[in-house]
C-alpha positions in Angstrom: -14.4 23.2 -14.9 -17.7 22.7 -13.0 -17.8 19.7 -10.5 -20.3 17.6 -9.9 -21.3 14.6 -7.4 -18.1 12.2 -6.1 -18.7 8.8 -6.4 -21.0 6.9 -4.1 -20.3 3.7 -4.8 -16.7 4.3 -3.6 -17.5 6.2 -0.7 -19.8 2.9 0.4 -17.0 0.5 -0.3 -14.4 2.7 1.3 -16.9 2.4 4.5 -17.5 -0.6 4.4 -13.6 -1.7 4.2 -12.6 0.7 7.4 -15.7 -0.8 9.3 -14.4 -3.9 8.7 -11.1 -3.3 9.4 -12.3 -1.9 13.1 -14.3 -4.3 14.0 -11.8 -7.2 13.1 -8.7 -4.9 14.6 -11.5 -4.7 17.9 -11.7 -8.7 18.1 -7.7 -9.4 17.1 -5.5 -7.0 19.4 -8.3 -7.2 22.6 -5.6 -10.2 24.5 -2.5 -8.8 23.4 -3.9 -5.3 24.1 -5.0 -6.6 27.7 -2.0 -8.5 28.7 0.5 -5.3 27.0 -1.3 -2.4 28.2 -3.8 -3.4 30.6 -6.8 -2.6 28.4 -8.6 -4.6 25.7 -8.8 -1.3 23.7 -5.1 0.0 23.2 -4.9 -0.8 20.1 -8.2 -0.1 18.8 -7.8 3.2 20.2 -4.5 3.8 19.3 -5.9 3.1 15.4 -9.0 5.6 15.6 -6.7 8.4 16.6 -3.7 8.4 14.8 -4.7 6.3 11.6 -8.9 6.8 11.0 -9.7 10.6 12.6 -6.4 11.9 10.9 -7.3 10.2 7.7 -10.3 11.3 7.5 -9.1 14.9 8.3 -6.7 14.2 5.4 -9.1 12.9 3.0 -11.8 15.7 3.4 -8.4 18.4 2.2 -8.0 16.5 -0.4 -11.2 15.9 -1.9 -11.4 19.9 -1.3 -8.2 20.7 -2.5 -8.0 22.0 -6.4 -6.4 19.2 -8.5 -4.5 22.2 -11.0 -3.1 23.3 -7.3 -2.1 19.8 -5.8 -0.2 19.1 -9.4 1.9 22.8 -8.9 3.1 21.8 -5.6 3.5 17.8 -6.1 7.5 18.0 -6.2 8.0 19.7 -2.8 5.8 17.1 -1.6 8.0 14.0 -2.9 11.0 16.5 -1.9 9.8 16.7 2.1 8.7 13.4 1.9 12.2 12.3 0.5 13.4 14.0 3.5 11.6 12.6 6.1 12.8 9.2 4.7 16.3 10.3 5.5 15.8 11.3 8.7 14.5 7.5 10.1 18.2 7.3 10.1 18.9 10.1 12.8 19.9 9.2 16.4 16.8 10.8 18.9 14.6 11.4 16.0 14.5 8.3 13.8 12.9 5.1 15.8 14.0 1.4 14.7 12.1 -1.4 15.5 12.7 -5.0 15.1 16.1 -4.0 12.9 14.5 -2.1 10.6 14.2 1.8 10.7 11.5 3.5 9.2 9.6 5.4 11.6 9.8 9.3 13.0 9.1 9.6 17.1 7.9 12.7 17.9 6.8 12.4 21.2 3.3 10.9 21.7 3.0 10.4 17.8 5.2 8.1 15.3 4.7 8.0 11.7 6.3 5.7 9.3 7.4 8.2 6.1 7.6 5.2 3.5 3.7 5.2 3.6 3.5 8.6 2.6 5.5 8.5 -0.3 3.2 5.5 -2.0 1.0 8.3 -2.5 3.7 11.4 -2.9 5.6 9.5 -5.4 2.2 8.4 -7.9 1.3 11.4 -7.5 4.5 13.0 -8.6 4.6 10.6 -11.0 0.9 11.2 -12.8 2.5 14.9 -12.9 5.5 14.4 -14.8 4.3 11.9 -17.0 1.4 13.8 -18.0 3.7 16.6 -18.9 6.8 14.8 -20.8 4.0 12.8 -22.9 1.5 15.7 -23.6 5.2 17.9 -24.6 6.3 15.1 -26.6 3.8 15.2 -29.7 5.9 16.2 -32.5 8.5 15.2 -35.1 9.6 11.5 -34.4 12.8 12.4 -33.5 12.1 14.4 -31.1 9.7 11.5 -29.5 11.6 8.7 -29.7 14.9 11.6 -27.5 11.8 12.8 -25.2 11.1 9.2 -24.3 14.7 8.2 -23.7 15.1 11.4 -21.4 11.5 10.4 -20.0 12.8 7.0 -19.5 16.4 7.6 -18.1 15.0 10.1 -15.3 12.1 7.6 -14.4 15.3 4.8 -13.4 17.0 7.8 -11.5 14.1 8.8 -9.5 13.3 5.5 -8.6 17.0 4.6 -7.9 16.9 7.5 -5.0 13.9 5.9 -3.5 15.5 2.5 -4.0 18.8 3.1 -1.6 16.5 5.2 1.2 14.6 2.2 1.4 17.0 -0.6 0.9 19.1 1.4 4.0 16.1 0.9 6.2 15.1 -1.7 4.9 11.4 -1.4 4.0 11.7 -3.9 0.7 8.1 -4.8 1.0 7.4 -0.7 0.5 9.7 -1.3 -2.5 8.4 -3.3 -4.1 5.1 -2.0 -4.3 6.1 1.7 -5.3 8.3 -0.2 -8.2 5.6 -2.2 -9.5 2.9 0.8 -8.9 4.9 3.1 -11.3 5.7 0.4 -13.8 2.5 0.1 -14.3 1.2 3.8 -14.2 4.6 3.9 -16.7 3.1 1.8 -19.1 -0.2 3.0 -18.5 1.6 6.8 -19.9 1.8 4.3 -23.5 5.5 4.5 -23.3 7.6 2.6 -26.0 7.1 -1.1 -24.9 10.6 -1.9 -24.9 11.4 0.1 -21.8 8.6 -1.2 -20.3 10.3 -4.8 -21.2 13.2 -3.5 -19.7 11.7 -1.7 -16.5 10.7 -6.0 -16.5 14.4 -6.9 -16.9 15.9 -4.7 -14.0 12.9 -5.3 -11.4 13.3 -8.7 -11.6 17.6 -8.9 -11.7 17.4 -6.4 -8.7 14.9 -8.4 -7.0 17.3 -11.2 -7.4 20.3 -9.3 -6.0 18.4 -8.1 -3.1 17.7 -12.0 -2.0 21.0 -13.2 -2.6 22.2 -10.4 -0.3 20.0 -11.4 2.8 19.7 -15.0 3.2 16.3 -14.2 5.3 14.6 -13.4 2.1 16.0 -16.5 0.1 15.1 -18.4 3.7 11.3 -17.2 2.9 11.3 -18.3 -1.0 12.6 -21.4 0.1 9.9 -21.6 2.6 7.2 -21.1 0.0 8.3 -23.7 -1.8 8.7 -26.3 1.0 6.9 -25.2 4.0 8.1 -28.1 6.1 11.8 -26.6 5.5 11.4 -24.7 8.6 7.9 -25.3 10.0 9.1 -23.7 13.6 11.2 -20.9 12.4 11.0 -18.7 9.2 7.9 -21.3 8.1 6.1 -20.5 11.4 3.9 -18.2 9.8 2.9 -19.1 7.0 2.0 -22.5 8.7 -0.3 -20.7 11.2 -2.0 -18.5 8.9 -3.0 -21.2 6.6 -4.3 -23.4 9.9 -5.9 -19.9 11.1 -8.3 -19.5 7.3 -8.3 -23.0 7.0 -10.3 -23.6 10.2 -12.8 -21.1 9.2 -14.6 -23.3 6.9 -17.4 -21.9 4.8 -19.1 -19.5 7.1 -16.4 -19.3 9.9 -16.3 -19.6 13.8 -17.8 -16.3 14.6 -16.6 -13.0 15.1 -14.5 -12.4 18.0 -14.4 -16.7 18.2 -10.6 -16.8 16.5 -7.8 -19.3 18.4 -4.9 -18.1 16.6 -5.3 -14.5 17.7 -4.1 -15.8 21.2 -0.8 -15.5 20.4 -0.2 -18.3 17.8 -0.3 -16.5 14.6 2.8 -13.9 14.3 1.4 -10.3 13.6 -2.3 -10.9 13.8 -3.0 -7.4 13.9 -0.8 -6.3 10.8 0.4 -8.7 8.0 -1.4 -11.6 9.2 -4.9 -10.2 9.9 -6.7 -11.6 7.1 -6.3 -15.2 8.4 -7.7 -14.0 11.6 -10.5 -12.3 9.0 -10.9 -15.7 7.4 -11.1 -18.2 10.5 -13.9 -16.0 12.1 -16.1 -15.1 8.8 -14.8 -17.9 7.2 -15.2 -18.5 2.9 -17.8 -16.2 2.6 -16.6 -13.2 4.5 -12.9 -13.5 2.8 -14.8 -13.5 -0.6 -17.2 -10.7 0.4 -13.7 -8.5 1.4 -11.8 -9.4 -2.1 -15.5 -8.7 -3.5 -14.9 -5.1 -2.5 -11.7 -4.8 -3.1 -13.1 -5.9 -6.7 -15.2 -3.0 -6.6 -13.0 -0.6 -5.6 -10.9 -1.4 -8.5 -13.5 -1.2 -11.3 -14.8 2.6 -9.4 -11.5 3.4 -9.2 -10.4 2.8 -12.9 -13.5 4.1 -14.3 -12.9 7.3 -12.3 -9.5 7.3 -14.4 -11.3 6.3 -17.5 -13.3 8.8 -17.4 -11.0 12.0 -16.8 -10.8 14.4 -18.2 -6.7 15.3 -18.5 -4.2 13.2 -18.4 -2.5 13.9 -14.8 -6.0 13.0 -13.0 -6.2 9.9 -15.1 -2.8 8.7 -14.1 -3.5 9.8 -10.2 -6.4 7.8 -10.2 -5.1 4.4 -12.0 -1.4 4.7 -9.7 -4.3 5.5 -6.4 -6.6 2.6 -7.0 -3.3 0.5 -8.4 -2.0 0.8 -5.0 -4.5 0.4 -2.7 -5.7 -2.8 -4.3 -2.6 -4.3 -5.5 -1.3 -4.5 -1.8 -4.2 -5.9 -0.4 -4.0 -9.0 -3.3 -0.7 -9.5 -2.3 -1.6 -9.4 1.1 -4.3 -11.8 0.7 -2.3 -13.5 -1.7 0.7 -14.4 0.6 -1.7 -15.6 4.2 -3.0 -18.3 1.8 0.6 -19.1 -0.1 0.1 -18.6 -3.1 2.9 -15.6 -3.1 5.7 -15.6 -0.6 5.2 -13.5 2.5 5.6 -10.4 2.7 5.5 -6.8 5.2 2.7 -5.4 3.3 -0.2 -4.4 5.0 -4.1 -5.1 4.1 -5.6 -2.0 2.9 -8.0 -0.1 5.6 -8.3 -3.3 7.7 -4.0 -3.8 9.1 -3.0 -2.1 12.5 -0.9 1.3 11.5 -1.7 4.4 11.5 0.3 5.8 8.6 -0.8 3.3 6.0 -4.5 4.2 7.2 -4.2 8.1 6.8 -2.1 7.3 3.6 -4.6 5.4 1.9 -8.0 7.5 3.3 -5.8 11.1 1.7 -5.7 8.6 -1.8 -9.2 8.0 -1.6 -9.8 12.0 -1.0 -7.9 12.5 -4.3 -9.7 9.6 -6.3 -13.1 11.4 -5.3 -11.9 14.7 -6.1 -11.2 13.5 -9.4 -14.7 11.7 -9.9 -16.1 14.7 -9.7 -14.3 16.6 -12.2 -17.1 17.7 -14.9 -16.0 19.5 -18.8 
């Protein structure tokens, strides 16, 4: 298979995202950095070297990488990854924060595993689908008992994931690997009725899982009726919609942000967009969903245009990912979903998601440039 040019178009929207997300991160963490660690660049730093150089390390092996290769050795991938997501719960090793634990500490560098597997499992996933549906093509019969075997080891798989991540809790993570492969599941043209019933389960689960921790009914309730709790679980939500509200059409300027001063909870992670939106204001939130846009339509045309079905399915579940978080993200600062731990793609504070999503982006190029 010859190869030819990756695709530019992605490649400038990619750049323009992560120089975004720097410049933002540089104007958002500068007082807590200063009054934390003494320095207006701690966090800014602390993002260039273990999220951006990393990723970029990450993203150049992967666009190298052959995809025939990457596909062989997908499931010890998901397998060490799977791993790693059990070992958050080890005394010395794993490190919990805020009552949750879901990061490794090795020393000088922390890594959060769950971010990993976004792109472990759709990867794994593109693999196996595209072998149990291109194996499946004969009597119907033998369909209809492929895809009930095909459809009985997707609920297992994801099960696994589901009680490592329930156990940490990361239900944010969750959610988006369940609705990522639901739709790279249908995407395979599966028999609609389990997609219906992939429906049925998310959404009863979903409903367990709130009725089991009355903080996650406390933030439904607070979506509904934000005055329920205005100075506690509503605190938030409140403050990011004064934060993109008081940026107006062409905002207050960058680096000219009130809220960042400690009134809006994680300014620097979930809640940077409505920092984003009070300094560039309308125009600058609709340029970043604008290219968020874009990223989508290079990203599914990159899948449309495959050649095979596993590099198809990579590149849908990649750009799936990557775009569907940052909607939600966007989504819940302005209330129109309930909030949420998921970050914004290339512009939140973490290191993990960064190198996470720049080693997707690797892979989606690598495919663009796939040639018969």
């Amino acid at each position: 298979m010859a190869k030819g040019n990756p695709d530019y178009i992605l490649i400038a929207v990619t750049a323009i995202l992560i120089i975004l997300g720097i410049i933002i991160l540089a104007n958002v963490s500068a007082p807590f950095s200063l009054e934390t660690f003494g320095t207006t660049y701690y966090f800014l730093n602390h993002q260039l070297l273990f999220g951006l150089f990393p990723g970029l390390i990450l993203a150049f092996l992967t666009f190298r990488i052959p995809l025939d290769f990457l596909k062989k050795w997908v499931p010890l991938l998901l397998l060490i990854n799977l791993i790693l997501l059990a070992i958050v719960f080890l005394p010395g090793i794993g490190f919990e924060f805020r009552g949750a634990a879901r990061w490794i500490n090795l020393g000088p560098i922390s890594f959060q595993p769950s971010e990993f597997l976004k792109l472990t499992f759709i990867l794994y996933l593109a693999a196996w689908l595209a072998s149990r549906t291109a194996s499946e093509k004969t009597s119907r019969n033998q369909l209809m008992w492929g895809y009930s075997q095909t459809f009985l080891a997707f609920l297992i798989v994801i099960g696994v994931i589901s009680l490592l991540l329930i156990f940490q809790p990361d239900i944010s993570t969750l959610g988006i690997i369940i609705l990522v492969a639901s739709l790279m599941y249908f995407l395979a043209k599966t028999p609609l009725w389990q997609n219906f019933l992939i429906i049925f389960i998310g959404v009863a689960s979903l409903f367990i899982l709130i009725k089991l921790a009355p903080y996650r009914a406390a933030r439904f309730l607070v979506f509904f009726d934000p005055t329920a709790d205005p100075m506690g679980i509503g605190y938030q939500i409140k403050q990011a919609l004064i934060a993109a509200g008081s940026g107006g059409i062409f905002g207050l300027g960058l680096g000219m942000s009130q809220m960042k001063f400690g009134f809006l909870p994680q300014s620097i992670a979930d809640s940077i967009f409505a920092i984003f939106a009070e300094e560039t204001g309308f125009i600058g939130s609709t340029l970043l969903i604008f290219l968020f846009l874009v990223f989508f339509w290079r990203g599914f045309r990159i899948g449309k245009l495959s050649q095979d079905k596993f590099s198809q399915l990579t590149a849908w579940g990649i750009t799936i990912w990557i775009c569907l978080q940052s909607f939600i993200n966007i989504a819940a600062m302005i209330k129109v979903l309930p909030l949420t731990g998921i970050p914004l793609s290339f512009i939140s504070y973490g290191g993990s998601s960064l190198v996470a999503e720049l080693g997707g982006v690797g892979i989606l190029l690598n495919i663009s440039r796939q040639k018969v």
